[in-house]
N, C-alpha and C positions, 0 to 999 in steps of 0.2 A: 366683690370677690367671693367665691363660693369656696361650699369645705372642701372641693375636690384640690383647688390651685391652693389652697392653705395647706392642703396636704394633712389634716386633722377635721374629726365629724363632731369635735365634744360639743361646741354650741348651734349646730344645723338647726334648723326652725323645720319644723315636720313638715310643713308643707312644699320645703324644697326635694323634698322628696319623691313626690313628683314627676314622671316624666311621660313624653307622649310616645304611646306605643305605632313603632311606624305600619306595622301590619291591619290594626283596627281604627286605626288614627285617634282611640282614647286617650285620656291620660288613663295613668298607672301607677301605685305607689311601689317605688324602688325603695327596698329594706337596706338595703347595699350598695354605698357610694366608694366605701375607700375599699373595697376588698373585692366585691365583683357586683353583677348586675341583678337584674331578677331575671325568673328565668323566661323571660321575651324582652333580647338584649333592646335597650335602651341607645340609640347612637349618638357619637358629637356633633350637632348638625350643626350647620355655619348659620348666618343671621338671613342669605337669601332662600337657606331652603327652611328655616322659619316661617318667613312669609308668603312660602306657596301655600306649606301646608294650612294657615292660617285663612287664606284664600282658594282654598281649595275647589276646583269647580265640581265635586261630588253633595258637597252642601253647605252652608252657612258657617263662619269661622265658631270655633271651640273656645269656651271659654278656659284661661290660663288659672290655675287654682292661686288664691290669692297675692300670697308674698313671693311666690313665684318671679311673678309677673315684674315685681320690682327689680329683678336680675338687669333689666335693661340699662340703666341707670347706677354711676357709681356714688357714692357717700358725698363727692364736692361737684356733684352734679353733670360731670362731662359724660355725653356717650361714649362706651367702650368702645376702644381700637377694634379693627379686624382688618386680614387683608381682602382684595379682590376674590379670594379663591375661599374668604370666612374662614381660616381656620389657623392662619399662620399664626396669630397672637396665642394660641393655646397650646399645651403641652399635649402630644397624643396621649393618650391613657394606655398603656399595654393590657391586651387582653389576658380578660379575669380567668382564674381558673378556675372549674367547674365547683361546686358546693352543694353538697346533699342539704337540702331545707328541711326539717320537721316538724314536726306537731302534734301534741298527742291530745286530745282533750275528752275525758269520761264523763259522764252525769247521768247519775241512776236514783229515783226515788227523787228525795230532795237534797241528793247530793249533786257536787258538781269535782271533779277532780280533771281541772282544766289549763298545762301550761304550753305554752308554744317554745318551740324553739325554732326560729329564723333564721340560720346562719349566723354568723357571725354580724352582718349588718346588721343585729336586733338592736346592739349594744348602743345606737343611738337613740333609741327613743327607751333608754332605761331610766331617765330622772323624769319621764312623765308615765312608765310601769309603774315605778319607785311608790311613787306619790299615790297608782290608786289601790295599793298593797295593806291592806291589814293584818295588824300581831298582835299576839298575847302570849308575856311572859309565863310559860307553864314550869320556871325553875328547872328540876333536877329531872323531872319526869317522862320527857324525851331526850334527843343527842344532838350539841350541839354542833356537829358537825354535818354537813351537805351529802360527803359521802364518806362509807365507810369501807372497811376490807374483804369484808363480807357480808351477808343479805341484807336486805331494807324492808323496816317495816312503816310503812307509812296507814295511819288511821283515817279511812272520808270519814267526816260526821255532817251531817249534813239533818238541818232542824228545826222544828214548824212553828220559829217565830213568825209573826205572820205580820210583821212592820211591812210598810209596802204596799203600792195602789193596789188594789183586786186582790188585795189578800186577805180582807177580810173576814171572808169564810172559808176558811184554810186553818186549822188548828185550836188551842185553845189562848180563849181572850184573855190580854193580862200574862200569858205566859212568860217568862223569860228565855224559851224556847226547850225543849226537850234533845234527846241524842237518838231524833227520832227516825232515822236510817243512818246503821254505820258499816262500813265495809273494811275489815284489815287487808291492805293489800302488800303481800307479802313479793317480793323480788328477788330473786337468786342470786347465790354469790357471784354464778358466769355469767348471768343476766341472759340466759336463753328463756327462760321460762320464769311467770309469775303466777300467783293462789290469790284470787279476791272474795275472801270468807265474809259471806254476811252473818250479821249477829243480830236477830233480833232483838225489837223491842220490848215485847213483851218477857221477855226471858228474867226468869225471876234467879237472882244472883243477891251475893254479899258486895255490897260497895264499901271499900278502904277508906279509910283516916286517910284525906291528901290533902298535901301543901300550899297555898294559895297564894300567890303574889298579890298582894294589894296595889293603888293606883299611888300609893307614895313611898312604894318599895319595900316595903314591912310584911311580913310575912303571917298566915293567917291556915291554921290546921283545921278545918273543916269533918266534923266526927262523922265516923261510917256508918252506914246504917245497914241490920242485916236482913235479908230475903225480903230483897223490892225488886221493883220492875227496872233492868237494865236502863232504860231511855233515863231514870233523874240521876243516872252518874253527871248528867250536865245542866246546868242552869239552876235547877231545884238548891236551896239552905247556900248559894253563892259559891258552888261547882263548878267550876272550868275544864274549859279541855282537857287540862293534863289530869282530872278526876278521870275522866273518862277514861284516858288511857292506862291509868294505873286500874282502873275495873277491867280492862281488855287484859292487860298481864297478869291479874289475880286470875281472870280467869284460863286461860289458854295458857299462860306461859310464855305467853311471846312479847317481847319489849318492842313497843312501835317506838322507832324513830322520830318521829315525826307527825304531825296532824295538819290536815286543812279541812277548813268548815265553809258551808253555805248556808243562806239561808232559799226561802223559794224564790225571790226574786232573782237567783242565779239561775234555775232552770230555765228561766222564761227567758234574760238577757243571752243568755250563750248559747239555748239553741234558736234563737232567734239569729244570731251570731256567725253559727254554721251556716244557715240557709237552710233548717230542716231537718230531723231523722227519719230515715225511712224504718216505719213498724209494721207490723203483720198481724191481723186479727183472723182469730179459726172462726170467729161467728162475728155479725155485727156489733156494737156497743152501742147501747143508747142508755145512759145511766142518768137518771133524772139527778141524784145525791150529786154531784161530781160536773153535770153535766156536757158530761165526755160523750158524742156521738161521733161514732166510727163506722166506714163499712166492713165486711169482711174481704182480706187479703190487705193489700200494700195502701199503704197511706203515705205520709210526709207530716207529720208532728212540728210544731213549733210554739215558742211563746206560752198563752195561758193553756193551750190544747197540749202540752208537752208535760205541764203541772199538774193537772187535770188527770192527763193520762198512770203517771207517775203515785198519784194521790189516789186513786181509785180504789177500791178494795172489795166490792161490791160485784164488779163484772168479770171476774176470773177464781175458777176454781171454787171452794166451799166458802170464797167470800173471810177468809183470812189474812192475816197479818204475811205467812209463810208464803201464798201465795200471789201475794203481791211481790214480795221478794222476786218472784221467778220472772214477774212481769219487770221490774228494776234491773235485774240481770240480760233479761235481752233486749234492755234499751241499751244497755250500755257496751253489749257488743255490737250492736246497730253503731253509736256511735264513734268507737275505737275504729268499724269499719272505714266509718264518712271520714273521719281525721286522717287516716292513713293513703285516703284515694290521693289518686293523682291531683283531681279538683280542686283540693286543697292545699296539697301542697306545691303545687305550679300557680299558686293566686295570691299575689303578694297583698292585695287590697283586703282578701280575705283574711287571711295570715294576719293583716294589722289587726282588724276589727277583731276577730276572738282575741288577739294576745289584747287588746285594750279591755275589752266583756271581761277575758279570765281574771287579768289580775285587780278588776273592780270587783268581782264577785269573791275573792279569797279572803280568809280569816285563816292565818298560819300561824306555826312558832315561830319564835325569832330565831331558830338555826337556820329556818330559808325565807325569814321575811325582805329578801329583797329578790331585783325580775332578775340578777345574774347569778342568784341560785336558787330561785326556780328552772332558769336554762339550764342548768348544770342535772339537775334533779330530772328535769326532762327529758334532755341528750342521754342519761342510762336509761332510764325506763325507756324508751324509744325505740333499744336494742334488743328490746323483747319482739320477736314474731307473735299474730294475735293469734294463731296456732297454736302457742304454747301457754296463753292465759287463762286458764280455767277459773269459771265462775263453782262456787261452791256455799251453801249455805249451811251452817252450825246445827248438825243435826242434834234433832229435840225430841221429847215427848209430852204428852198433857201432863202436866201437875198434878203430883198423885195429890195432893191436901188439899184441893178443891172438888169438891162437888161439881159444880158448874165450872166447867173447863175454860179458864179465859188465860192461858199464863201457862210456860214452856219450862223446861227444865233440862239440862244436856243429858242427850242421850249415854246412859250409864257404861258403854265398852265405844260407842263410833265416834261421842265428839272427843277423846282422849286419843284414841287413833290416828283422829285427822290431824288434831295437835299437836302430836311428836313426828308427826309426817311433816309439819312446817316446819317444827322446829328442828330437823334434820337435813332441812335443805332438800326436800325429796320432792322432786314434780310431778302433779297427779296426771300428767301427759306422757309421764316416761315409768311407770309403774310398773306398766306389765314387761316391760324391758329387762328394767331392774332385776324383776322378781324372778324372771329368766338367769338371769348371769349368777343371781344370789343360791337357786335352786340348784344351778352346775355345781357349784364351790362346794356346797351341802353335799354334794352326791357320792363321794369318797368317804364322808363323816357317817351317810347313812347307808350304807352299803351292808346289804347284811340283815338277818330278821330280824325282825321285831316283837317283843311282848305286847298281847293284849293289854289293855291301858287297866283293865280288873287286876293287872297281875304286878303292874307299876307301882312300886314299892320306893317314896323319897320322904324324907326330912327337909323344910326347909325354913332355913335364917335369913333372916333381913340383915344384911351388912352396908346397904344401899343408903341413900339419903329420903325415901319417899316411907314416911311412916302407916305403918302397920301393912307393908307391902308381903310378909310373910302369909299373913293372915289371909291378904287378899285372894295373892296367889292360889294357895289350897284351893280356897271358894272355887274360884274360877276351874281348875284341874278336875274336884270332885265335880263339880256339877253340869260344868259343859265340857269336858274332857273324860268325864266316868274315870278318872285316877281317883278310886275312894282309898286307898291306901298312903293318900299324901295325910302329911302331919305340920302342924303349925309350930317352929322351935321357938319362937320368937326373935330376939335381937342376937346376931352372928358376937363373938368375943372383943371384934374390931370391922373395923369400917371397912373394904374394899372397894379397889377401881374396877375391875370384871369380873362380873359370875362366874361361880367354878361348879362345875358337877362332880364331884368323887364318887365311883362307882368299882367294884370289885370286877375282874375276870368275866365269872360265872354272872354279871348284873349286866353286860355288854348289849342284851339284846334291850332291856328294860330302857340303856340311857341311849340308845338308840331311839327307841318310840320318843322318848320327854325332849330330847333335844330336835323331833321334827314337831312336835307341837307348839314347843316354846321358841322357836327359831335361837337355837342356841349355837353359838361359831364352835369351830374345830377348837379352837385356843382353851373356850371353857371343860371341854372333858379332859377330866384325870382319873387314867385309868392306874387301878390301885395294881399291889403283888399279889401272888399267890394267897398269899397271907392276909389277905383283906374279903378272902372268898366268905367268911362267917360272917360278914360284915349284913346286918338283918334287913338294914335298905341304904339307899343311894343318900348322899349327903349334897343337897341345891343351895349353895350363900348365895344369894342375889346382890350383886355388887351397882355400883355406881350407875352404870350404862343398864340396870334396871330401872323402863319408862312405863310400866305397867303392867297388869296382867292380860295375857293376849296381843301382848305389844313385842313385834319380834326384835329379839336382841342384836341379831344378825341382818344382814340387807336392810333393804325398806320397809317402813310398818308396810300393813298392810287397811286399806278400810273397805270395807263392806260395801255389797253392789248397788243395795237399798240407798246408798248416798246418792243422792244425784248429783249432776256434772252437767257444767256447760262451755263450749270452748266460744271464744270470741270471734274466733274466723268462720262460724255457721250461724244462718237467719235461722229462727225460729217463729213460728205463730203464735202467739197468747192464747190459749185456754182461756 
């Protein structure tokens, strides 16, 4: 008796899964028995039209996938009833109702950010996902929840241990692996749009004091270490992921949710998996280091050419860290594209195989270390069009304290920009939109002349939470605004939630100019009486919703054109 007449799928044997496609006469694996079919229905055929096809006079009978085959046959050994017509002993099945399938799988550098979601039929082959699922307790330092109310930040890390056939020459020997490509990928609260920030490795940062779960539950504080190279927040002094992740919110501010790691044997399994990415090369490759040989234009990557590819650093650009990133980045909107094509998602045999590759290949938390919420995790993220997922990399600069430049440092006004852009929920796909409707609303506030900025006379206090932010400010005014008449008060008498400008009458045209430099809303100008006219300059407390200087208070930040950007629904060629 099968799960269909049981009416339950909990102990189905994968291989009854199975069925023969009558259009190509393969079999097929059907992901969905109790809920609907794949999508090339599967029919109830009786037991004589079994045996034609089995006998078929187009070619030699097909062999029936193993324990299939035993369906013939009941548990006390009688052959199964049927009638003349095959079909009376069974219940018809009502036809299923349609079901969007999806799939989303990423893998960039030596990351792989790879879960399927199959419809609802996955749910039977979840105690053998289950099982090839890896976790590591990271404690307090992500959320243990699947979903939340608002945005998601999930961390790839993905890392050159280099356990694994052919990976011997891959990394450093002995390592415990590095946080040797990491991408924060940020998701919207409406889930139209998502930001996938890569963060260098070489990027020289402070790593935190973080908590460590031990293997007998006991807990273990691991000491910080200041101005190293981002990649040993993991593995290096007995660093775990959730190190890592407490270095991604020291630095950026943004709390990931969540982390999944690979190692390289995940790029090779899963896009082998796929059946392939298609890349693009502006010139040919032939890199002896790596060797990666490619023509120029469209190729198909897979397996150790996929690692290789990914791993290369030699054949693109000045032969940097940065610019391998760019090459990571459009592999991975290569393969958001492939996941998303029809091909995959109308291919239940395919479908199986990645959902088996992915969740062999994953190292998560235990907020989604199991395959029914990874589905969950999947089914949002899926809701994102690849339109709106902008690749972005952590703008930097060379390390001024080195001589010989090997080591990155955030750019001093763009990566705070892009930062309060995430962490505002702002999508670099809808920016100029934004900055449109923000610029209307402004246009009544700023109506009216304006004082030369030599003539812009303010005081200002930090009432804000971000220290020495009075100070900053000035800086920023004199120097790249020419307001050389700003003045530093220091700390406001009390805290405040929004910045106020206080300005006299006669100062109107003055807080007009500083409120279109500083993108300051209608709300913060107060304009004073008559009686405030001797008032000798403008009075700026920067309150709470002060994220920086240069940083607009109002609308969306804004970042610089010098960023680059790449969206996932366009191919690009590798440099």
């Amino acid at each position: 008796m099968d799960a269909q007449s049981r009416g339950r799928a909990d102990d189905i044997d994968p291989a009854d899964q199975w069925v023969l496609n009558p259009h190509t006469g393969n079999y097929e694996l059907r992901l969905d028995q109790s809920a609907g079919e794949s999508p090339v229905a599967a029919r109830t055929t009786t037991a004589e039209d079994s045996g034609r096809r089995a006998e078929s006079p187009d070619g030699p009978r097909r062999e029936v996938p193993a324990q299939r085959s035993r369906r013939s046959a009941q548990k006390d050994g009688r052959a199964p009833e049927a009638s003349a017509a095959g079909g009376a002993g069974r219940r018809k099945r009502k036809a299923p109702k349609a079901r969007r399938k999806k799939a989303l799988m990423w893998t960039g550098g030596v990351t792989a950010f790879v879960v399927v979601a199959a419809g609802v039929g996955a749910y039977v082959l979840y105690e053998r996902f289950n099982g090839n699922i890896s976790t590591i307790d990271i404690g307090d330092a992500g959320n243990n929840d699947v979903l939340s109310d608002g945005p998601m930040n999930i961390l790839i890390i993905g890392t050159d241990k280099r356990t694994g056939k052919g990976n011997e020459g891959y990394g450093d020997k002995g390592s415990e692996g590095h946080a040797d490509t990491n991408i924060l990928f940020h998701v919207s609260e409406d889930r139209t749009n998502a930001t996938a920030l890569s963060i260098p490795r070489d990027l020289m940062t402070d790593i935190p004091d973080c908590e460590t779960v031990q293997p007998d539950g006991s807990t273990k504080t691991i000491p910080g270490t200041p101005r190293v190279r981002f990649n040993v927040s993991l593995g290096q002094e007995g660093r775990n992921p959730g190190c890592t992740m407490q270095t991604v919110e020291a630095i950026t501010g943004i709390k990931p949710d969540h982390f999944m790691m690979v190692d390289f044997n995940a790029v090779k399994e899963l896009t082998t998996a796929v059946g392939g990415v298609k890349v693009c090369m502006a010139k040919p490759i032939n890199d002896p280091k790596s060797h990666l040989e490619l023509p120029q234009g469209e190729s198909t990557v897979a397996g150790e050419d996929a690692l290789a590819l990914l791993r290369t650093r030699h054949s693109f650009g000045n032969e940097s860290d940065l610019d391998r990133i760019k090459v990571q980045q459009q592999f991975l909107g290569s393969m958001i594209r492939e996941m998303k094509s029809s091909d995959t998602l109308t291919n239940p045999t395919k479908l199986f195989k990645l959902a088996d590759a992915a969740t062999n290949a994953l190292t998560v938390d235990q907020g989604i270390g199991s395959a029914k919420k990874l589905m969950t995790l999947a089914q949002e993220i899926g809701k994102v069009d690849t339109k709106n997922i902008t690749f972005v990399t952590l703008p930097v600069i060379d390390n001024p304290a080195e001589t010989v430049k090997a080591t990155v440092v955030p750019h001093p006004t763009q990566a705070e920009q892009l930062f309060a852009m995430m962490r505002s929920d702002t999508s670099l796909t809808e920016v100029k939109q934004k900055e449109k409707a923000a610029k209307s609303k402004q246009a009544a506030l700023l109506k009216g002349p304006k004082a030369a900025p030599a003539d812009v006379r303010v005081d200002v206090l930090n009432g804000g939470e971000i220290a020495g932010a009075a100070g900053a400010t000035v800086t920023w005014l004199q120097n790249q605004q020419g307001v050389l008449k700003s003045t530093n008060k220091a700390n406001a008498p009390e805290k405040i939630k929004k910045t106020t400008l206080e300005y006299a009458p006669n100062q109107a045209d003055q807080a007009r100019a500083l409120a279109e430099m500083m993108g300051l809303p209608a709300a913060a100008m107060q304009q004073g009486t008559a009686d405030a006219e001797g008032l000798e300059a403008m009075v700026l407390t920067l309150g709470a919703d002060f994220k920086g200087a240069g940083i607009p208070i109002t609308g969306p930040a804004k970042i610089s054109d010098d960023v680059e950007r790449a969206s996932a629904d366009k191919a690009v060629c590798s440099k």
